[in-house]
GUROLO-267323 format. One record per residue (C-alpha): residue in three letters; x, y negated, z. Coordinates in Angstrom, 3 decimals. Layout:
BEGIN
- type	X	Y	Z
- ALA	X	Y	Z
...
END
This chain:
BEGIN
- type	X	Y	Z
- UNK	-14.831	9.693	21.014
- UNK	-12.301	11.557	23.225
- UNK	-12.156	9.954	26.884
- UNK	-9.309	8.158	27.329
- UNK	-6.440	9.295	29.374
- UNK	-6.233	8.190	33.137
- UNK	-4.123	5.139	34.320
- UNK	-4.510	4.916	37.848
- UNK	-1.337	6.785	38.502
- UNK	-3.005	8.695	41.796
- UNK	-4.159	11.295	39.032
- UNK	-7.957	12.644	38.742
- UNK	-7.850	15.234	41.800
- UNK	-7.968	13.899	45.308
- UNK	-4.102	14.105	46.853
- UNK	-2.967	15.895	49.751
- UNK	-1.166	13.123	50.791
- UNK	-2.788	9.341	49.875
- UNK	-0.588	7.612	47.901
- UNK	-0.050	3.905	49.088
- UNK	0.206	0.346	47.427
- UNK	2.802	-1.753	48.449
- UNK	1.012	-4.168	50.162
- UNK	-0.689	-1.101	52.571
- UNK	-0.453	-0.945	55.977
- UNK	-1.259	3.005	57.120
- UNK	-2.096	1.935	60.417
- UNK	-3.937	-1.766	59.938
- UNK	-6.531	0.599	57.731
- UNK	-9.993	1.786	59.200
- UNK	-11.644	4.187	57.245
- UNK	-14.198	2.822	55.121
- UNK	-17.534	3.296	56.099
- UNK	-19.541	5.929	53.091
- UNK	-23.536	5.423	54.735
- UNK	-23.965	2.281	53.431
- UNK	-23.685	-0.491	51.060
- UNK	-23.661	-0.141	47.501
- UNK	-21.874	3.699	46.294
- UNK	-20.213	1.950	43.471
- UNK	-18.561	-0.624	46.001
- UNK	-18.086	1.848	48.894
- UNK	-16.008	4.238	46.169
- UNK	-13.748	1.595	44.889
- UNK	-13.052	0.777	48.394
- UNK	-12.297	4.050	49.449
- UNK	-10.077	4.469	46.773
- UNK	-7.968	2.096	47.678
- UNK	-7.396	3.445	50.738
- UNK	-6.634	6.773	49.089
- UNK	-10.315	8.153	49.341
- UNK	-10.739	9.696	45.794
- UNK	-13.640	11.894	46.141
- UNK	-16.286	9.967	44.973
- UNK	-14.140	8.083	42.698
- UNK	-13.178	11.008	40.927
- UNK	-16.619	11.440	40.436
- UNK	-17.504	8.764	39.060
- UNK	-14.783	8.764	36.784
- UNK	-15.934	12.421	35.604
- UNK	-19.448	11.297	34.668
- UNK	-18.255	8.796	31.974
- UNK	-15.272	11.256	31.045
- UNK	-17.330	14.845	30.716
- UNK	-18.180	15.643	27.198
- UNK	-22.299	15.270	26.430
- UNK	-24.229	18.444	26.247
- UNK	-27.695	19.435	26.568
- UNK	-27.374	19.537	30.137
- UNK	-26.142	15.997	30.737
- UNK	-24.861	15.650	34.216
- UNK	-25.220	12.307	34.719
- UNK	-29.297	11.166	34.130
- UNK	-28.686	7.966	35.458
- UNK	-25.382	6.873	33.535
- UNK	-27.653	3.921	32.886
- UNK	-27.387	3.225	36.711
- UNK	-23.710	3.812	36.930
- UNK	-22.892	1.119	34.276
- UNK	-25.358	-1.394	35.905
- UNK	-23.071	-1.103	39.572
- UNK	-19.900	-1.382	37.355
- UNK	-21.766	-4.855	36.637
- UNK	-22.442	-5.783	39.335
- UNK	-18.840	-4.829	40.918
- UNK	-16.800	-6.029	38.557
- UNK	-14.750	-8.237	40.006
- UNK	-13.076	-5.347	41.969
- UNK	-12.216	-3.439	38.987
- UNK	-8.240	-4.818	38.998
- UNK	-5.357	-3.388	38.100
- UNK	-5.912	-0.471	40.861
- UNK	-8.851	0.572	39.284
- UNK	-7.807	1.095	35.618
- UNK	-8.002	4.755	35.571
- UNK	-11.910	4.032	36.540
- UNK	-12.124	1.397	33.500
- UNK	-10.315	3.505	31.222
- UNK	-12.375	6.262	31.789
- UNK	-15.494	4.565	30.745
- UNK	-14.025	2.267	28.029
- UNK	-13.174	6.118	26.319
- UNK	-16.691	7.540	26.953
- UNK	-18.761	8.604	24.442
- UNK	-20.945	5.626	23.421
- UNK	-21.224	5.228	19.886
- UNK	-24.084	7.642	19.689
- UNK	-25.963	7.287	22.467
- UNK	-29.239	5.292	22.411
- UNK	-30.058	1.850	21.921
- UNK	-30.100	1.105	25.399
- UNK	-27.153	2.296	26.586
- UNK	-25.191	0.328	23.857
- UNK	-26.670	-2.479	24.881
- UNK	-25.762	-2.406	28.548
- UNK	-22.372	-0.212	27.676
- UNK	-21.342	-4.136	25.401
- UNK	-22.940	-6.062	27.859
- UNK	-20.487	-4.373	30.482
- UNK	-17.714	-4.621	28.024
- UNK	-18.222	-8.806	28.260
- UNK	-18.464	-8.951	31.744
- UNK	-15.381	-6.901	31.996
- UNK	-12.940	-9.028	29.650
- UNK	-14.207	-11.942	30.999
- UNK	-13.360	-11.205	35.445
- UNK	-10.566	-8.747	34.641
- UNK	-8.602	-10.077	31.606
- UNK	-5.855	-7.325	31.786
- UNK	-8.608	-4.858	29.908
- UNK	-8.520	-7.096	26.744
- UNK	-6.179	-5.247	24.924
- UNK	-7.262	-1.933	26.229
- UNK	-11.493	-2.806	25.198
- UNK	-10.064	-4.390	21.984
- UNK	-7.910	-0.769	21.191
- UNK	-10.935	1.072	21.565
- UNK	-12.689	-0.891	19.388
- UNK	-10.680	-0.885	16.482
- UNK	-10.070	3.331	17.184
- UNK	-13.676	3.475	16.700
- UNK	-13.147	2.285	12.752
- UNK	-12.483	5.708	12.056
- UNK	-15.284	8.455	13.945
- UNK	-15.910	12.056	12.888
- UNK	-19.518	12.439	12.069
- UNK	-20.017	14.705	15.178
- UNK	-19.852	11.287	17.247
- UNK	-23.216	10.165	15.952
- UNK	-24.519	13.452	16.574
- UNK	-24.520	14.517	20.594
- UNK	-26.986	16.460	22.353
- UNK	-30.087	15.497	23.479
- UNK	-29.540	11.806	21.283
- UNK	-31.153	11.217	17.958
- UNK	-28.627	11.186	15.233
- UNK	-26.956	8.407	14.131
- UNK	-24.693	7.608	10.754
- UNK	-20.782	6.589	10.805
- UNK	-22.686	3.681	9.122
- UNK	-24.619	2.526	12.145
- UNK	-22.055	3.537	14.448
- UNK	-19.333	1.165	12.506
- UNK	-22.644	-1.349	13.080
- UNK	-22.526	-0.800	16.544
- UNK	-18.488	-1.619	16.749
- UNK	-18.188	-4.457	14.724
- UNK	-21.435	-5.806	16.920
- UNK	-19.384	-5.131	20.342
- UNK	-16.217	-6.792	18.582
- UNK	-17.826	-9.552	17.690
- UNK	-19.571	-10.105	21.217
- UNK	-15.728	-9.930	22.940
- UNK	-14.272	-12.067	20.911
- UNK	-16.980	-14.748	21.015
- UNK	-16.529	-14.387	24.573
- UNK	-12.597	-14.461	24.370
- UNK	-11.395	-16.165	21.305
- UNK	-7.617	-15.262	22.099
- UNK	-8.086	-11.760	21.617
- UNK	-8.017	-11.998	17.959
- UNK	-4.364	-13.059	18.064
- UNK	-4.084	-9.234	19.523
- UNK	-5.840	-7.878	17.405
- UNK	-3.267	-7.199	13.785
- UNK	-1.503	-4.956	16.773
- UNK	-4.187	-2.509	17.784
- UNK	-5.117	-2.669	13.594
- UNK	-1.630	-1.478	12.599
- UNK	-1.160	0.914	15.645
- UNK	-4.412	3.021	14.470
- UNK	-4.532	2.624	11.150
- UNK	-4.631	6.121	9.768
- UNK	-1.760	7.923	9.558
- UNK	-0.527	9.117	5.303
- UNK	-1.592	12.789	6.263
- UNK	-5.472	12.032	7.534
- UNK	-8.404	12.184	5.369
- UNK	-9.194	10.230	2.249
- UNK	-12.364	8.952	4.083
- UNK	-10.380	7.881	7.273
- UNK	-8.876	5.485	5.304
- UNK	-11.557	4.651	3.657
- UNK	-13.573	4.210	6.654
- UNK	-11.026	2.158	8.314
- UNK	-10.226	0.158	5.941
- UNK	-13.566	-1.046	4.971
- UNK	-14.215	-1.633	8.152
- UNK	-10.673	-3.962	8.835
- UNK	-12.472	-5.739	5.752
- UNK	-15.525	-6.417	7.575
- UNK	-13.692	-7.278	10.446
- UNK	-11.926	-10.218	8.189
- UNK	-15.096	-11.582	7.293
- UNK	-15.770	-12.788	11.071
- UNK	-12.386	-13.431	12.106
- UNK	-11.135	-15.157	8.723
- UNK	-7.708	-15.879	10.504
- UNK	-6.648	-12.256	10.028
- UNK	-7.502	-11.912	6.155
- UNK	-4.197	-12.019	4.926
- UNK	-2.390	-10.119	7.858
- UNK	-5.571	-7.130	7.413
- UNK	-4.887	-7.571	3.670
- UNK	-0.584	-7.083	3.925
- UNK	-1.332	-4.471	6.405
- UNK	-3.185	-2.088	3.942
- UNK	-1.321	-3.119	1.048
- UNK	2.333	-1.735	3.181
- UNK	0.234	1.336	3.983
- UNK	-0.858	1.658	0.184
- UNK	2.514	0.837	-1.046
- UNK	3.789	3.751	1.467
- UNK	1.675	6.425	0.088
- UNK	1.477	5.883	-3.789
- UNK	5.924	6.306	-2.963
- UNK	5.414	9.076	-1.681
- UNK	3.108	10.287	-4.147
- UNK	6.153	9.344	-7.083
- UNK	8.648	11.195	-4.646
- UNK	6.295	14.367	-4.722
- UNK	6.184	13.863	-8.265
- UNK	9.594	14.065	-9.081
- UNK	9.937	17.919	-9.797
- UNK	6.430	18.081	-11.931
- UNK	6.754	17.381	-15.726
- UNK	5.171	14.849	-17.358
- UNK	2.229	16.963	-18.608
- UNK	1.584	18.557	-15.827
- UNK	1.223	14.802	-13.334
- UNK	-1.370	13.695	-16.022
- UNK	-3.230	17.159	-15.460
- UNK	-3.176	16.854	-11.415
- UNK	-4.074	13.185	-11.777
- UNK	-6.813	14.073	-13.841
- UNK	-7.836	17.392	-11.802
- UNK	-8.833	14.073	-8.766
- UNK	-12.334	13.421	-8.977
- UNK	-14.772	12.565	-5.859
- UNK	-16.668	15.350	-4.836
- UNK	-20.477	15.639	-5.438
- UNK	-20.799	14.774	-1.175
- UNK	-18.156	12.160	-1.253
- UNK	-20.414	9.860	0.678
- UNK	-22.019	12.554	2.155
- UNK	-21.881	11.916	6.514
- UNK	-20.098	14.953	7.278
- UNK	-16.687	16.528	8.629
- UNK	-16.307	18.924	5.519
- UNK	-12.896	17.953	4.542
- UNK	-11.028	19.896	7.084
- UNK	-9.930	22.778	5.529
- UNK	-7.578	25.793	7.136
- UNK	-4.283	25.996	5.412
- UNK	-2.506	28.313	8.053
- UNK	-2.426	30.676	5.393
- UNK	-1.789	28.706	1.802
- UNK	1.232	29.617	0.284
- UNK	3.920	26.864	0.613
- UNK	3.402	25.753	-3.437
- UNK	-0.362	25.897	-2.472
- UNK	-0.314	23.825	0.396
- UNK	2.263	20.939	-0.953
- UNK	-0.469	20.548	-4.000
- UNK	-3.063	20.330	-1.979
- UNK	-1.282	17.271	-0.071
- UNK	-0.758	15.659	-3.173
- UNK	-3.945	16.076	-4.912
- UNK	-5.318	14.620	-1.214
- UNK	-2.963	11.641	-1.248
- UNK	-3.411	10.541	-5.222
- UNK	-7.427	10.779	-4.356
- UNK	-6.487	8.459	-1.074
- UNK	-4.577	5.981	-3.549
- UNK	-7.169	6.245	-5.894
- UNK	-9.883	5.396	-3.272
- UNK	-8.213	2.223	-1.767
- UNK	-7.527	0.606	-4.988
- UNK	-10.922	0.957	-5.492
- UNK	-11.547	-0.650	-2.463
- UNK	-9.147	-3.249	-3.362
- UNK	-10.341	-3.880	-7.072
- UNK	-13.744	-4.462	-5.566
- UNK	-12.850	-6.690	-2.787
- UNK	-11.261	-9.138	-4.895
- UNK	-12.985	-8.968	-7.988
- UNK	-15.835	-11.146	-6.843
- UNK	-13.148	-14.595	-5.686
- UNK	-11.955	-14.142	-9.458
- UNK	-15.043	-13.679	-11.155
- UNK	-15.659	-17.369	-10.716
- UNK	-12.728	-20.331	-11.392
- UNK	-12.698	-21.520	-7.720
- UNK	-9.733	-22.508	-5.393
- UNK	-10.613	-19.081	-3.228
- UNK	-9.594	-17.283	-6.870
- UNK	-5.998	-19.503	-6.397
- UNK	-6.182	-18.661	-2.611
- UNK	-6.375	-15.156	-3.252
- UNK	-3.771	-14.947	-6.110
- UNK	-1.020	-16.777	-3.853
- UNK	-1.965	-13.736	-1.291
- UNK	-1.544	-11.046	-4.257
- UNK	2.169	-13.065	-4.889
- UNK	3.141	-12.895	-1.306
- UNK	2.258	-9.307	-1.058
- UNK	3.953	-8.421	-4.553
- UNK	7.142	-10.581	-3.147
- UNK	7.115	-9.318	0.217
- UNK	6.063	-5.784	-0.329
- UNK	5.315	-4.049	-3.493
- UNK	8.667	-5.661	-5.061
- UNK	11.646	-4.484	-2.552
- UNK	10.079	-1.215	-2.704
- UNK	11.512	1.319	-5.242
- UNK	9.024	3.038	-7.005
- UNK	5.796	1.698	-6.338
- UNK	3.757	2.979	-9.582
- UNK	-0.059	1.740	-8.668
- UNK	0.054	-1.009	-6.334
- UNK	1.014	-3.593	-8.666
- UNK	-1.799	-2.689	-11.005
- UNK	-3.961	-5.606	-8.085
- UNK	-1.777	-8.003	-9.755
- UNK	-1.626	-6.704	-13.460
- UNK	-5.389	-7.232	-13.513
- UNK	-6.086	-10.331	-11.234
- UNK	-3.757	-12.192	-13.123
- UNK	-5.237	-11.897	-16.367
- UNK	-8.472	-13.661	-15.446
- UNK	-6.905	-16.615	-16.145
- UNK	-3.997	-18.350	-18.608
- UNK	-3.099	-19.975	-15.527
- UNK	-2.596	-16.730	-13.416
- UNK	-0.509	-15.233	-16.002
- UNK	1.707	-18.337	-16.246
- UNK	1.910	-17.894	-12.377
- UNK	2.732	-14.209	-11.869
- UNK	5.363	-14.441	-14.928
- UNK	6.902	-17.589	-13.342
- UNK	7.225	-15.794	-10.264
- UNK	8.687	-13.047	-12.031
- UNK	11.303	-15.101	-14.081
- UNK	11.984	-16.769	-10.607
- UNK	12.808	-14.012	-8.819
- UNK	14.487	-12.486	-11.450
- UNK	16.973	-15.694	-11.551
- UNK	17.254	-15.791	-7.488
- UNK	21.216	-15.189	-7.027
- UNK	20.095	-15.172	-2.836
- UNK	18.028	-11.959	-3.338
- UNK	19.818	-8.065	-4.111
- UNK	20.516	-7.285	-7.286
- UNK	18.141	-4.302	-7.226
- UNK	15.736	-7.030	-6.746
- UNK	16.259	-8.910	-9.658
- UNK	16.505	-6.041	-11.893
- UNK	12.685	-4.918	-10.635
- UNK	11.861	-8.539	-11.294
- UNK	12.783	-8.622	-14.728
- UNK	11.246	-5.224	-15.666
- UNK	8.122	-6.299	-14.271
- UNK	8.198	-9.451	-16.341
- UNK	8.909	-7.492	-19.077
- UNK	6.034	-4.886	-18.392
- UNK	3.802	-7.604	-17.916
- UNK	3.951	-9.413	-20.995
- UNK	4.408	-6.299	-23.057
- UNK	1.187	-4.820	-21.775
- UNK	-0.934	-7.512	-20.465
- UNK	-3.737	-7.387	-23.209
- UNK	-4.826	-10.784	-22.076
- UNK	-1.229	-12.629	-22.360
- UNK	-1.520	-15.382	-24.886
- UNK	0.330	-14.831	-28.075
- UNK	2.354	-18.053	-27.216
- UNK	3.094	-16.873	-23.301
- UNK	5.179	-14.287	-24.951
- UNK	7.058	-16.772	-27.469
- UNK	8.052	-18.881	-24.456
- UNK	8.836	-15.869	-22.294
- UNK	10.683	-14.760	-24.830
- UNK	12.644	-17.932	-25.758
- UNK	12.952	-18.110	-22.308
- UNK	14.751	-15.310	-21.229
- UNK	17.076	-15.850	-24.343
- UNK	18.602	-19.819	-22.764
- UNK	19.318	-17.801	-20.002
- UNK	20.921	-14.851	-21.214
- UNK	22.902	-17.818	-23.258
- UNK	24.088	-19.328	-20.001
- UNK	25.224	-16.161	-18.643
- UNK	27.036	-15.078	-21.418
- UNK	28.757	-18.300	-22.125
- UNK	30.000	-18.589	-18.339
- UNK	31.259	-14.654	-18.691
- UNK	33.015	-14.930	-21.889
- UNK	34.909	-17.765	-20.542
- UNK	35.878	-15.639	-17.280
- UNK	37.376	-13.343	-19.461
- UNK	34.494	-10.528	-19.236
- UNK	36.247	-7.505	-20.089
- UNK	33.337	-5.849	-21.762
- UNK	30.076	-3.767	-19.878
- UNK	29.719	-3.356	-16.190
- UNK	26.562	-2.105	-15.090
- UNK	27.690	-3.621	-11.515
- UNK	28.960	-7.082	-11.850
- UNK	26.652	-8.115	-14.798
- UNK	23.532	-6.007	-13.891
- UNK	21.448	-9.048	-14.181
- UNK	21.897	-9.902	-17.667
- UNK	22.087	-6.124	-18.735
- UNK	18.167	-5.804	-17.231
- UNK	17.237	-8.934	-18.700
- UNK	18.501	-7.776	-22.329
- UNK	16.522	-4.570	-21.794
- UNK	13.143	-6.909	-20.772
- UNK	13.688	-8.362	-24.190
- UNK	14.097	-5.189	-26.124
- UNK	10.797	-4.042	-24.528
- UNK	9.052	-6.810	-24.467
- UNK	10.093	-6.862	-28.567
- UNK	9.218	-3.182	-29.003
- UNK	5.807	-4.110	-27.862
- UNK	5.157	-7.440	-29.278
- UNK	6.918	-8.184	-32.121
- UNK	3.847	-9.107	-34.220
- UNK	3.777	-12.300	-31.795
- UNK	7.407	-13.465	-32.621
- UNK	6.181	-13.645	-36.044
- UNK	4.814	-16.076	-37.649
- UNK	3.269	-14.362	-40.907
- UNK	0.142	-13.920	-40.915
- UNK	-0.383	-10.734	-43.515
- UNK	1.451	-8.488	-41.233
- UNK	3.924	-5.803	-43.231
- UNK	2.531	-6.623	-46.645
- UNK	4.743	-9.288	-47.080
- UNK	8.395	-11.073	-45.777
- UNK	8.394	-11.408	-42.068
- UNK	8.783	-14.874	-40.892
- UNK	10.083	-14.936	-37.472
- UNK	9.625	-17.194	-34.803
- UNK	12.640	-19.843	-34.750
- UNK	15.475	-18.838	-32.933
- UNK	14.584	-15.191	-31.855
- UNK	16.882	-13.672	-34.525
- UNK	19.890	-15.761	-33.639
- UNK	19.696	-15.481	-29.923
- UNK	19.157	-12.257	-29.333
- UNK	21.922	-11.081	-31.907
- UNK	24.093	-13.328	-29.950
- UNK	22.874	-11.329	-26.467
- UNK	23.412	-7.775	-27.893
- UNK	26.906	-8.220	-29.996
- UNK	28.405	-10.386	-26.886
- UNK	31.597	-9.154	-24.623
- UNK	29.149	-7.916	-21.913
- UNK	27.693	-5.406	-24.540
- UNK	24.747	-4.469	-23.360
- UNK	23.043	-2.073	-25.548
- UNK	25.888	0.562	-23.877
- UNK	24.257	-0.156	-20.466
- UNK	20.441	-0.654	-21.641
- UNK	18.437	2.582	-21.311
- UNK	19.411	4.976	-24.125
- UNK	15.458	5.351	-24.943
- UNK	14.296	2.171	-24.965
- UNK	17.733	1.162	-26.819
- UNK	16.707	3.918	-29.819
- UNK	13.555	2.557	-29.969
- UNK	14.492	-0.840	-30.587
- UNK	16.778	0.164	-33.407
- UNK	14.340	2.178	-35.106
- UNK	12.131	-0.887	-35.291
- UNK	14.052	-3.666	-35.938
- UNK	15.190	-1.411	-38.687
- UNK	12.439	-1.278	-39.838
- UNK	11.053	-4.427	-39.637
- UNK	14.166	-5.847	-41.356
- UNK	14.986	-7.647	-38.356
- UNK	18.300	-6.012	-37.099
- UNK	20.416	-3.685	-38.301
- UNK	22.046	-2.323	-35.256
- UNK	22.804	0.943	-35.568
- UNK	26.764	1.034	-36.424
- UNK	27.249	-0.711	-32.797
- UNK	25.502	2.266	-31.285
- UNK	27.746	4.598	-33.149
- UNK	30.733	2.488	-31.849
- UNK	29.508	3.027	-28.153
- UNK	28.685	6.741	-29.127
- UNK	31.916	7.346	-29.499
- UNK	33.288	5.468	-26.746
- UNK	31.370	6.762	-24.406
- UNK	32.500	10.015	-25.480
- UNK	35.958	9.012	-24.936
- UNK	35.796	7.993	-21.706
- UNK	33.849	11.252	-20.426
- UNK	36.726	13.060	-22.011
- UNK	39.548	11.202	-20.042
- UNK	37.098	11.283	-16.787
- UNK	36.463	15.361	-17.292
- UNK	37.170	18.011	-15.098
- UNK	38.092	21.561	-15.972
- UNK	37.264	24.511	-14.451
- UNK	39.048	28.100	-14.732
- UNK	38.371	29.497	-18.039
- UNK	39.023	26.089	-19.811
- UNK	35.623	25.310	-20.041
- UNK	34.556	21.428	-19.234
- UNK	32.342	20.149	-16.461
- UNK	30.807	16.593	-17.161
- UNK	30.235	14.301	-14.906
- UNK	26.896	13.005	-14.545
- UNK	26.631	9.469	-16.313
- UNK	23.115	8.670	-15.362
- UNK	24.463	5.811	-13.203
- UNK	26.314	3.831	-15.948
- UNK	22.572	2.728	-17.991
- UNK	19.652	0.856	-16.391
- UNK	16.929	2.879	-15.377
- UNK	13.905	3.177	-17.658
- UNK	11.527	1.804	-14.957
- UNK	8.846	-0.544	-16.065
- UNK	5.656	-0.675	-13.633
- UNK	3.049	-1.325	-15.568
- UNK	3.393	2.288	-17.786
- UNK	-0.271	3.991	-18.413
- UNK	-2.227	3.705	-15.360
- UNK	-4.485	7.159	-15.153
- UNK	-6.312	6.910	-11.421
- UNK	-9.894	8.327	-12.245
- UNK	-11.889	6.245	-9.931
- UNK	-10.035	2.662	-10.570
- UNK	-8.950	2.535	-14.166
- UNK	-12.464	1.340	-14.741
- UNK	-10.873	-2.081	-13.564
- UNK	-8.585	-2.418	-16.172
- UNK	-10.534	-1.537	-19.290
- UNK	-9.694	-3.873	-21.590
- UNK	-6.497	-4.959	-19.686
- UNK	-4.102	-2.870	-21.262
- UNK	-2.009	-2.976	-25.022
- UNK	-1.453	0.613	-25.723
- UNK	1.384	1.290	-27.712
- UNK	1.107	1.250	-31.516
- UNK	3.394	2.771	-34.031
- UNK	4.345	0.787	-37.312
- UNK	2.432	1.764	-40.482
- UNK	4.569	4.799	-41.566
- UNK	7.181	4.835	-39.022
- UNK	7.558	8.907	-38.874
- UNK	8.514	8.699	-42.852
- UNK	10.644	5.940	-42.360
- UNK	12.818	7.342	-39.283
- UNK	13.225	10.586	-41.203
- UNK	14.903	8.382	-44.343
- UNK	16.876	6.093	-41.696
- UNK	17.913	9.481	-39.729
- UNK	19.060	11.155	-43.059
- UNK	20.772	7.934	-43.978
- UNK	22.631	7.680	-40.789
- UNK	23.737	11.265	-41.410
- UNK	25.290	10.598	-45.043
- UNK	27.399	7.882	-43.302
END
């Protein structure tokens, strides 16, 4: 580990002129004798008196960098004084005290760790102002290059016994002072690894804030928010770099991220030199590294919880209510989180009461009139997502969803119609418009479970009571929806309630069609020449977002095998849409 910047504030090389404390009196002060007494005592009392020689060199020992030639053979005996003078090491000393809390003692031998923790205790416990400062180091040492384990003259050690070693010092300060662990969530979040380090720094560090939960159980769900943010964080930015690759060509980069052959090999290997990539180069790289870090701490995640939910316990309940408050708090208000949620997708489905849970939340969050608007609309498209995909959602779970979201659509349209709605706004009725589009998906999806016939196609469709009725009175009311509802998912719901004989819906989209037309033609601009510049209308639909698309990660899909309802066509569909097309076309 690096040594750790001074603090004294007299600096590292004696002065020319001794700097004074406040409480100093020049000419009260005899020179402090240097022939005897203990050194260690005799150079702390010098240097408060503005007598840094020794000091300084004392200070140098624990912050010179190990080599072969170790200058200090009896670091051993330097620690053992510290001991022993420990209650002199106050606020005047710190540059002393930093300097050794930053040494390098990770990979030294056994008995040096022992006496370097044992001075740790004794140090937190007289001088209580180096909590915070012993506690920092600490958690900094959840993340160590390999070369840490590996100094001169020192048998080599693994970041596996050297995280050992941490979490064993950790554990000994805060059995000796409990109160640091209300300290600790700072020094976790302040060194937690920044979006741009290494796929095993995060790794590392994570695991380790993991193992650090285990012992001080009152920072579970703080350590368990804190790397869900930081998750959340980089599977964003990992969309935003996304943006300008086609769809083919994310699939083939997601699939190009597979762990090494050394993955877990104990090395510093992954720094490469990209002074001279090309720009295009360089910017893949980044986001090949940052899908493989996503990758890696869902695994992480996936395997930390899987074992509370593997058994129908109260710590499965426990850890669901976490998963909510981290989907509420976090993954929710954040646009574009693509991965994340996939914690929930999966833990939820252990269970009929878990699903019933995370769609209640979702319905209730959706229906929140405190909350934004943006909100509500992710709420209802991961409601929708949910029960369209979730392979383990009960055939009636999506009946009552269903019905569900239908009494309220009622309600809103009812109160609307009688304020005189004036027809589709995206803005003032964006609410209903995303819950319509929830039910067209969720229809498109799983329309065989709003049926109640059992032979499938071969016969007359019998559909579930009241599905027909309500949501032809949703789609042909005065807020018109199906002009706001995302033009795909809209055509996609025509072409198979067409052809399921369930709706015949196609004329109103022709009617919109044309008045959409006519309003870009009144809203057009013209530039010289004559020729016609349209504005863009992306804004006036509801974006196509649902969160639980095809999840592709190579290293934690395994999670959700089974999990998933991959979209199938209806028997003959292609044949069908050409006759329906050609029909639309003789109209």
């Amino acid at each position: 580990m690096k040594p750790s910047p001074d603090h004294d504030g007299e600096g590292v090389r004696p002065s020319k002129r001794p700097r004074l404390a406040k409480a100093e009196v020049p000419s009260s002060k005899k020179p402090v004798p240097t022939e005897k007494g203990d050194p260690m005592r005799v150079a702390i009392e010098q240097h408060r008196v503005g007598q840094d020689l020794e000091y300084n060199r004392i200070k140098e020992i624990f912050t010179t960098q190990v080599t072969d030639n170790d200058p200090s053979p009896n670091i051993l005996g330097h620690v053992q004084a510290l001991i022993r003078n420990v209650s002199l090491l106050d606020r005047s000393c710190s540059g002393l005290v930093h300097a050794v809390i930053g040494c390098e003692w990770l990979g030294r031998d056994k008995a040096f760790v022992a006496l370097f923790v044992r001075f740790l205790g004794t140090l937190v416990s007289a001088q209580g102002i180096y909590v915070g400062a012993v506690l920092g180091m600490l958690v900094e040492s959840f993340s160590v290059s390999a070369s840490s384990g590996r100094l001169p003259g020192h048998a080599p050690l693994s970041r596996s016994q050297m995280y050992a070693r941490s979490h064993m010092a950790l554990r000994h300060i805060l059995d000796l002072v409990p109160s640091g662990s209300s300290t600790l969530l700072a020094h976790l979040a302040a060194n937690f690894p920044h979006s741009t380090e290494s796929k095993r720094a995060h790794r590392d560090y994570i695991n380790n804030m993991i193992t650090l939960a285990q012992y001080v159980p009152e920072l579970k769900a703080e350590v368990m928010a804190l790397t869900t943010e930081r998750l959340v964080k980089i599977d964003v930015q990992v969309q935003v770099d996304m943006e300008d690759l086609e769809e083919d060509a994310e699939e083939g980069l997601v699939r190009e991220i597979s762990p090494p052959a050394d993955d877990d090999a104990d090395s510093d290997t992954e720094s490469i030199d990209e002074s001279d990539m090309p720009e295009e180069m360089l910017r893949m790289r980044q986001l090949k590294a940052n899908v493989a870090k996503m990758d890696t701490i869902l695994d992480i995640l996936f395997a930390y919880y899987s074992p509370t939910f593997a058994s129908s316990s109260a710590g499965a309940h426990s850890s669901f209510d976490m998963l909510l408050n981290h989907f509420a708090t976090i993954i929710l208000p954040t646009y574009r989180s693509r991965h994340t949620q996939f914690l929930l997708f999966h833990f939820a489905q252990t269970s009929d009461l878990l699903i019933d849970k995370f769609a209640g939340t979702c319905f209730h969050l959706m229906c929140d009139q405190t909350r934004p608007t943006m909100m509500r609309q992710s709420s209802a498209a991961y409601l929708a997502s949910f029960i369209a995909r979730g392979a383990h959602v009960p055939k009636q779970v999506v009946r009552d969803v269903f019905q569900l979201l239908m009494v309220h659509l009622d309600k809103i349209r009812i109160d609307q119609e009688a304020a005189a709605c004036r027809g589709s706004d995206i803005r003032r009725h964006a609410t209903f418009h995303a819950m319509v589009q929830a039910l067209l998906y969720i229809f498109c999806f799983r329309w065989r479970d709003l049926t109640d016939t059992e032979d499938g196609l071969e016969s007359e469709i019998r559909w579930t009571p009241g599905i027909k009725e309500g949501l032809t009175r949703a789609i042909y009311s005065k807020l018109n929806p199906l002009r706001v509802c995302s033009p795909p998912i809209v055509q996609e719901f025509a072409r198979i309630a067409n052809q399921l004989r369930f709706m015949y819906i196609y004329p109103l989209l022709e009617s919109n069609r044309r008045l959409h037309l006519f309003q870009l033609a009144m809203s057009s601009t013209y530039v010289k020449g004559g020729d016609s510049v349209r504005r863009d209308d992306h804004h006036h639909h509801l974006d196509a977002y649902f969160p639980f698309d095809p999840y592709h990660l190579p290293i934690s899909k395994r999670w959700l095998k089974g999990d998933y309802v991959e979209w199938q066509d209806l028997p003959g569909s292609e044949a069908k849409e050409n006759h329906t097309h050609d029909d639309s076309e003789d109209e």
